[in-house]
C-alpha positions in Angstrom: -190.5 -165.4 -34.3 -188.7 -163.7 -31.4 -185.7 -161.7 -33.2 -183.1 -160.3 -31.8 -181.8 -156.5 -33.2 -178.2 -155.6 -34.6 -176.5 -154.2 -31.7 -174.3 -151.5 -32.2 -172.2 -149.1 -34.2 -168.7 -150.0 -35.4 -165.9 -150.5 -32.8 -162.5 -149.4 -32.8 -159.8 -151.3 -33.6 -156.2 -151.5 -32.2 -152.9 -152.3 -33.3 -150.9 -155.2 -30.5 -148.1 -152.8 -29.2 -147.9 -154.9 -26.0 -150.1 -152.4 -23.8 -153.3 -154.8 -23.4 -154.1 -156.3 -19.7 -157.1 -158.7 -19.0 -159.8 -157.2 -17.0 -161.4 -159.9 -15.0 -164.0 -158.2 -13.9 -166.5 -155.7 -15.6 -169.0 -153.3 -13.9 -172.5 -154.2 -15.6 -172.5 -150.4 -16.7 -169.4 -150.4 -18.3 -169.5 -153.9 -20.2 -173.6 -153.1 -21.2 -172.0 -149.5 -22.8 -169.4 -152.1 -24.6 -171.8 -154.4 -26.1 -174.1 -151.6 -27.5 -171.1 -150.1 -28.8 -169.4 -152.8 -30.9 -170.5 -153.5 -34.0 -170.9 -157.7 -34.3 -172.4 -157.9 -30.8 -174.6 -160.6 -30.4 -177.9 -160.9 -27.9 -176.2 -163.6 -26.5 -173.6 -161.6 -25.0 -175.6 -158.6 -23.1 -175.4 -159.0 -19.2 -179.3 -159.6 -19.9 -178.2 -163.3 -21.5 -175.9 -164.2 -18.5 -179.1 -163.3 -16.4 -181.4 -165.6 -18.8 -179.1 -168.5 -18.1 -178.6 -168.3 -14.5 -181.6 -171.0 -13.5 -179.9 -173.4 -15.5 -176.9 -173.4 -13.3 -174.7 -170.9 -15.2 -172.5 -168.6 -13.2 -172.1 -164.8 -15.6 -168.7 -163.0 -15.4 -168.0 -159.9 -17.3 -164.3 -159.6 -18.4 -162.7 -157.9 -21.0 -158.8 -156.3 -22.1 -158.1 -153.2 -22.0 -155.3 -150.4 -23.9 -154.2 -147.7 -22.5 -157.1 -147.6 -19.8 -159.9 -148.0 -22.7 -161.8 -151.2 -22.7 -161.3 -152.6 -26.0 -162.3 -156.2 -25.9 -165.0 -158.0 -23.9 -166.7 -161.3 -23.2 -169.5 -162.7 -21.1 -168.4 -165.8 -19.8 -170.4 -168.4 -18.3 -169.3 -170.9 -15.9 -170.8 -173.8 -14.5 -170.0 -176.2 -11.5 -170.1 -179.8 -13.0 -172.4 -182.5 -10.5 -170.1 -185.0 -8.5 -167.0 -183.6 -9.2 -165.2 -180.0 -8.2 -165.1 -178.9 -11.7 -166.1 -176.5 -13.8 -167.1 -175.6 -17.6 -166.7 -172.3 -19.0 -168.5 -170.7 -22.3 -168.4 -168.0 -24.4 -171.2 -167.3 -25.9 -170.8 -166.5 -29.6 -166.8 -165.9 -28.6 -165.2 -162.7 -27.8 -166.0 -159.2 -28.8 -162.5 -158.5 -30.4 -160.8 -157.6 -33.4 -160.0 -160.9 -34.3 -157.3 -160.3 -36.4 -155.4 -158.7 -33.6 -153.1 -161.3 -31.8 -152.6 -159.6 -29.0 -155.9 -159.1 -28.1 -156.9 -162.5 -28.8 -153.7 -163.7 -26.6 -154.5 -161.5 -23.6 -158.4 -162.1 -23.4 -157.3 -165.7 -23.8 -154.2 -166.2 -21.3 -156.6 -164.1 -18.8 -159.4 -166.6 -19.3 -156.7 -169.3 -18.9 -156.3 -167.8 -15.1 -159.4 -167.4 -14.3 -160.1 -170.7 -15.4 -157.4 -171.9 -13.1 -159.2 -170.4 -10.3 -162.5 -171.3 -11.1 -161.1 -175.3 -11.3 -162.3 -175.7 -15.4 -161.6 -178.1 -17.6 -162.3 -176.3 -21.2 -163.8 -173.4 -22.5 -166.1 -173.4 -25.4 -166.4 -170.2 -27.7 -168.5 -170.0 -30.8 -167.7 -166.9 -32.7 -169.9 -165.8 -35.6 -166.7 -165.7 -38.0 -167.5 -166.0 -41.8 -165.7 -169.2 -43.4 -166.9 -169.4 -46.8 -168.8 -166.7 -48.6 -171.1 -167.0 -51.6 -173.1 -164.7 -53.7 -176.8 -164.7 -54.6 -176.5 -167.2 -57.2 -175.0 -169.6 -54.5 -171.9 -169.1 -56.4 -168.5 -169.0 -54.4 -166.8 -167.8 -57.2 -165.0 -165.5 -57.6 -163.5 -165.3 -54.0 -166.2 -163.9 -51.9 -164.5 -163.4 -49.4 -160.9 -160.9 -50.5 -163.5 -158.6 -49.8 -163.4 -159.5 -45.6 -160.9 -157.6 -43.6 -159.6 -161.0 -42.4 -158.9 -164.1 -44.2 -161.4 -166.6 -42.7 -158.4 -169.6 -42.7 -155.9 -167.4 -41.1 -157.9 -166.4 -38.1 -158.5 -170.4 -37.1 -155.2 -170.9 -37.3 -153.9 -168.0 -35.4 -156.7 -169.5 -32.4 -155.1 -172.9 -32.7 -152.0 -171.8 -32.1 -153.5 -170.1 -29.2 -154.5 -173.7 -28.0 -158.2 -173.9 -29.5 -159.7 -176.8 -30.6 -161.1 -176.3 -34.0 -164.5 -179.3 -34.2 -165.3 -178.5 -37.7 -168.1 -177.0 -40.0 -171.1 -179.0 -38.6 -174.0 -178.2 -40.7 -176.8 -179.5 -38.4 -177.8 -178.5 -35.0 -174.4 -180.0 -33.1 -172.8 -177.2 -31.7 -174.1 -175.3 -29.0 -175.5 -172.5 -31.0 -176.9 -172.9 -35.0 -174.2 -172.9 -37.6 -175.9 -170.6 -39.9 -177.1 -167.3 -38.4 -178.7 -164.4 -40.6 -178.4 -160.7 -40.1 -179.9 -158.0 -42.1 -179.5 -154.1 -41.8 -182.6 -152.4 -41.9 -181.3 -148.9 -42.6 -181.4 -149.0 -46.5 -185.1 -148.5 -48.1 -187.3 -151.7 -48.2 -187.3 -152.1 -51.6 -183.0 -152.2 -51.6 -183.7 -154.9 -48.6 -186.2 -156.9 -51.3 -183.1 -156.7 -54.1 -180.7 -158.4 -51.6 -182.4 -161.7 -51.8 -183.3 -164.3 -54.7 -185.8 -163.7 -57.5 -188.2 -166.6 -55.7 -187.8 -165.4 -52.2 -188.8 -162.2 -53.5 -191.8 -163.3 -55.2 -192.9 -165.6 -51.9 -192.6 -162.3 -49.9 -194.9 -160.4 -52.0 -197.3 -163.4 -52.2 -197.6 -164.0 -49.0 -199.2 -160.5 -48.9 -200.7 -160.8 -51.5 -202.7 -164.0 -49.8 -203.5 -161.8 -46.6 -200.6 -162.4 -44.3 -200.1 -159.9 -42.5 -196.9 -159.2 -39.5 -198.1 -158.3 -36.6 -195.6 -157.6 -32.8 -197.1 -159.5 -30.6 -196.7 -159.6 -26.5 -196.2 -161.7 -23.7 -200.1 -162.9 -24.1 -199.0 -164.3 -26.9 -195.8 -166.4 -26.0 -198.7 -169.9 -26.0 -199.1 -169.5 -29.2 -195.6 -169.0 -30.1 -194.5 -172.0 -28.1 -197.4 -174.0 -29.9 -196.2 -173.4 -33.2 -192.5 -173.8 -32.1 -193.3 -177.3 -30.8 -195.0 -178.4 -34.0 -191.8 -176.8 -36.1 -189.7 -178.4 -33.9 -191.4 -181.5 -34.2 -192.0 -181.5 -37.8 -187.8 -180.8 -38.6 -186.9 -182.8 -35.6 -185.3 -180.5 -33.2 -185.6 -180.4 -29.6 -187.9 -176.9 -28.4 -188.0 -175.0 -25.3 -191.1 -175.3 -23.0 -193.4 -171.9 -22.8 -192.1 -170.6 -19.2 -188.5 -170.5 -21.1 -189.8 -167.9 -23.8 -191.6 -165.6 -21.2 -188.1 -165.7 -19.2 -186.4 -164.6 -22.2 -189.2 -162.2 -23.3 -189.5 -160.1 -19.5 -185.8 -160.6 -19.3 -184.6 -159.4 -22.7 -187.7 -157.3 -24.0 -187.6 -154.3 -21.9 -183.6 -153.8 -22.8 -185.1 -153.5 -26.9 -183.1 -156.9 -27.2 -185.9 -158.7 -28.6 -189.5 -158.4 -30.1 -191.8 -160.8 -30.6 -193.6 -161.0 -34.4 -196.1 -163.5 -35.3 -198.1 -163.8 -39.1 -201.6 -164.3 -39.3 -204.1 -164.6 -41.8 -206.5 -161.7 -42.2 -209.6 -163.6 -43.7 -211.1 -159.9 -45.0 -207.7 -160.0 -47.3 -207.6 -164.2 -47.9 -211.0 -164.2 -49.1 -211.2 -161.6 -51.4 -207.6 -162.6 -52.8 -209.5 -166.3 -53.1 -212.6 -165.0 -55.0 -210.3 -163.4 -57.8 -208.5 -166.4 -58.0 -211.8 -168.5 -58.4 -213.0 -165.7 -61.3 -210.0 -165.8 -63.3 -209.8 -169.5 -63.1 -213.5 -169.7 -64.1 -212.9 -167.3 -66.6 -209.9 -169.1 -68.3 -212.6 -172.3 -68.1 -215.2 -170.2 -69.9 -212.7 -169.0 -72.7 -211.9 -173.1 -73.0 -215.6 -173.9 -73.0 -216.2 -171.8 -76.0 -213.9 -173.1 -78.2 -214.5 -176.6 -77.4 -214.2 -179.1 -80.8 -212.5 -175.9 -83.0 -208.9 -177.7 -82.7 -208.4 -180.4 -85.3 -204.8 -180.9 -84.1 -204.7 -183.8 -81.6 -201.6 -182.6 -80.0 -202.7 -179.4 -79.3 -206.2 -181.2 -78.6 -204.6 -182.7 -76.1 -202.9 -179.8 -74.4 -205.9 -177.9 -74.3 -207.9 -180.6 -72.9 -205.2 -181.6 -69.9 -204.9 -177.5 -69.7 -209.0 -177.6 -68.9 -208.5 -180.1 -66.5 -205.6 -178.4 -64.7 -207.8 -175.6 -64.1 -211.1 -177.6 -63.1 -208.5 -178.8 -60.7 -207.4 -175.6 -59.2 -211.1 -174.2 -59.2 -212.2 -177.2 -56.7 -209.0 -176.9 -54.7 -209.8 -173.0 -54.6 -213.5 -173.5 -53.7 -212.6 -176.1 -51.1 -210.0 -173.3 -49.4 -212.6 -170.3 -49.6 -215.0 -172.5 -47.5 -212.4 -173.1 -45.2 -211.6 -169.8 -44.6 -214.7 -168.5 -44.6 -215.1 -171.1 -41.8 -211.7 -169.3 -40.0 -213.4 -165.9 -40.8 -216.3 -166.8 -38.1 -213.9 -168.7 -35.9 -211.0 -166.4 -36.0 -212.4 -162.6 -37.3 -209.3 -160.7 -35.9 -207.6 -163.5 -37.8 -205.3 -166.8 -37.2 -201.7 -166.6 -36.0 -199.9 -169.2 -38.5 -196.4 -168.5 -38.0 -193.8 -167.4 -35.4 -192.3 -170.5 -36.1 -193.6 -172.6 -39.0 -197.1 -174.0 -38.2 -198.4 -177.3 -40.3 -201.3 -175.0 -41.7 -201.7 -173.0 -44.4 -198.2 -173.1 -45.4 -198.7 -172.6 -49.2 -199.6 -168.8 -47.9 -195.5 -168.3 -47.8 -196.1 -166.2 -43.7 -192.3 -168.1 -42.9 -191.4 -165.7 -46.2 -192.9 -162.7 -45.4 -192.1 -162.7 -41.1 -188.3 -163.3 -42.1 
């Protein structure tokens, strides 16, 4: 899994009092300084990003607005000449870094990219801003409101961009915008244990399975992008999404890695752990079996006759399937004795070990 970290501390924020201006053109110094400073930054706006797309034909500008000769808004647009034709696209990835609740800083950055689009011979822009719509807690519930909480109100900010001229396309669910619908972030500054409490009972209890089976999280390096790309494919292939090919993730990895923007972390199985979790499982269940054994013919009730009786074959069940999968890891154990890589993605095998739970 290459993950991205939380950019940033939390930006200032600025009343419209009609002393904005557009800045159409950002020193990479300067616009690198705004990025780490503003809180909801995204990887996919550093000057490193604009750098990771420029094979694929996209041209990176650095603009931004400005109050009072502070820059207080940024953006890093991408443009890119369409084939045939003297056109242009322009994108915005994951939108601007603005207050968004601000009008006047939304209209300046946009009017400015209006002119610059003029310029540049463009027929749209496309921004995709990581704006909450709908909140709900835990429980999945949305009720009460979860979001009077947000210092916006989710409805009000679309509207204020259509008035603008933006195009909302809707709440796709799937994979059809540009970027994924549903993003996670988590702040890692509170204790692991108030991380744990933030997420449901079961994830919770896959987590600490997971370990308890012998996954383990490991950071992995640019040696080990193949196997990342391997498992990516067969994820990809398995939930039917299109993947990148290997050479992309090494880009990203030399461009983005030495910045701190990314890390690369990969589960494996460490048979030492796997095998001795696997034996105590076998015990107990051959213990439970022994307990059965014991007693067999005492109970005159049928129905409870027949409880016990499916109960003992429930666990015959589990001791073959747990016998079968200590051979095969014992088998891994010689093949693999610094242990198998199972996810970075979500590999095909051993995915009742939970390592998608425990590397998120």
């Amino acid at each position: 899994m290459l993950k991205s970290r939380c950019i940033g501390s939390k930006a200032k924020s600025y009343k419209g009092d009609g002393g904005m201006k557009f800045v159409n053109h950002l020193e990479t110094e300067t616009f690198a300084r705004f990025v780490h400073g503003f809180e909801q930054a995204h990887f996919m706006q550093t000057p490193e990003w604009g750098e990771m797309k420029s094979p694929s034909g996209w041209v990176s500008r650095r603009i931004g607005i400005e109050h009072q000769g502070e820059l207080v808004g940024a953006a890093l647009l991408l443009i890119r000449r369409l084939p045939l034709i003297r056109y242009s696209i322009m994108y915005a990835p994951r939108g601007f870094m603005v207050d968004f609740t601000n009008r006047e800083a939304l209209q300046v950055m946009t009017e400015g990219i209006k002119a610059l689009g003029k310029k540049q011979r463009s027929i749209f822009l496309k921004v995709d801003p990581e704006l909450i719509a709908r909140a709900k807690d835990i429980s999945g519930s949305s009720e009460p409101d979860q979001t009077a909480s947000l210092p916006y109100k989710p409805n009000e900010i679309i509207r204020g961009m259509e008035e603008l001229g933006y195009r909302h396309q809707g709440d796709e669910l799937n994979f059809d915008g540009v970027q994924p619908r549903f993003s996670t972030r988590v702040s890692l500054l509170p204790e692991e244990e108030e991380i744990m409490k933030g997420f449901h009972a079961k994830t919770q209890y896959n987590i600490r399975l997971s370990a308890r089976k012998g996954v383990e999280i490991v950071k992995g390096a640019e040696a080990d992008i193949d196997t990342f790309t391997r498992i990516m494919e067969v994820t990809g292939k398995r939930d039917g999404f299109v993947t990148r090919d290997e050479e992309y993730f090494k880009r990203l990895y030399r461009i983005l890695k030495p910045k701190g923007i990314v890390e690369l972390y990969l589960a494996k199985i460490n048979p030492v752990k796997a095998i001795a979790h696997l034996q105590k499982q076998l015990d107990d269940t051959q213990r439970q079996l022994n307990r059965l054994d014991k007693t067999e013919g005492r109970e005159k009730d049928p129905v409870k006759s027949g409880e016990r009786a499916a109960k003992k074959e429930t666990l015959q069940k589990k001791l073959l399937r747990d016998t079968n999968v200590l051979q095969s890891m014992e088998q891994m154990a010689k093949e693999h004795p610094d242990g198998l890589v199972v996810s970075g993605a979500s590999d095909n095998v051993f995915r009742d070990y939970m390592p998608n739970y425990l590397i998120q």
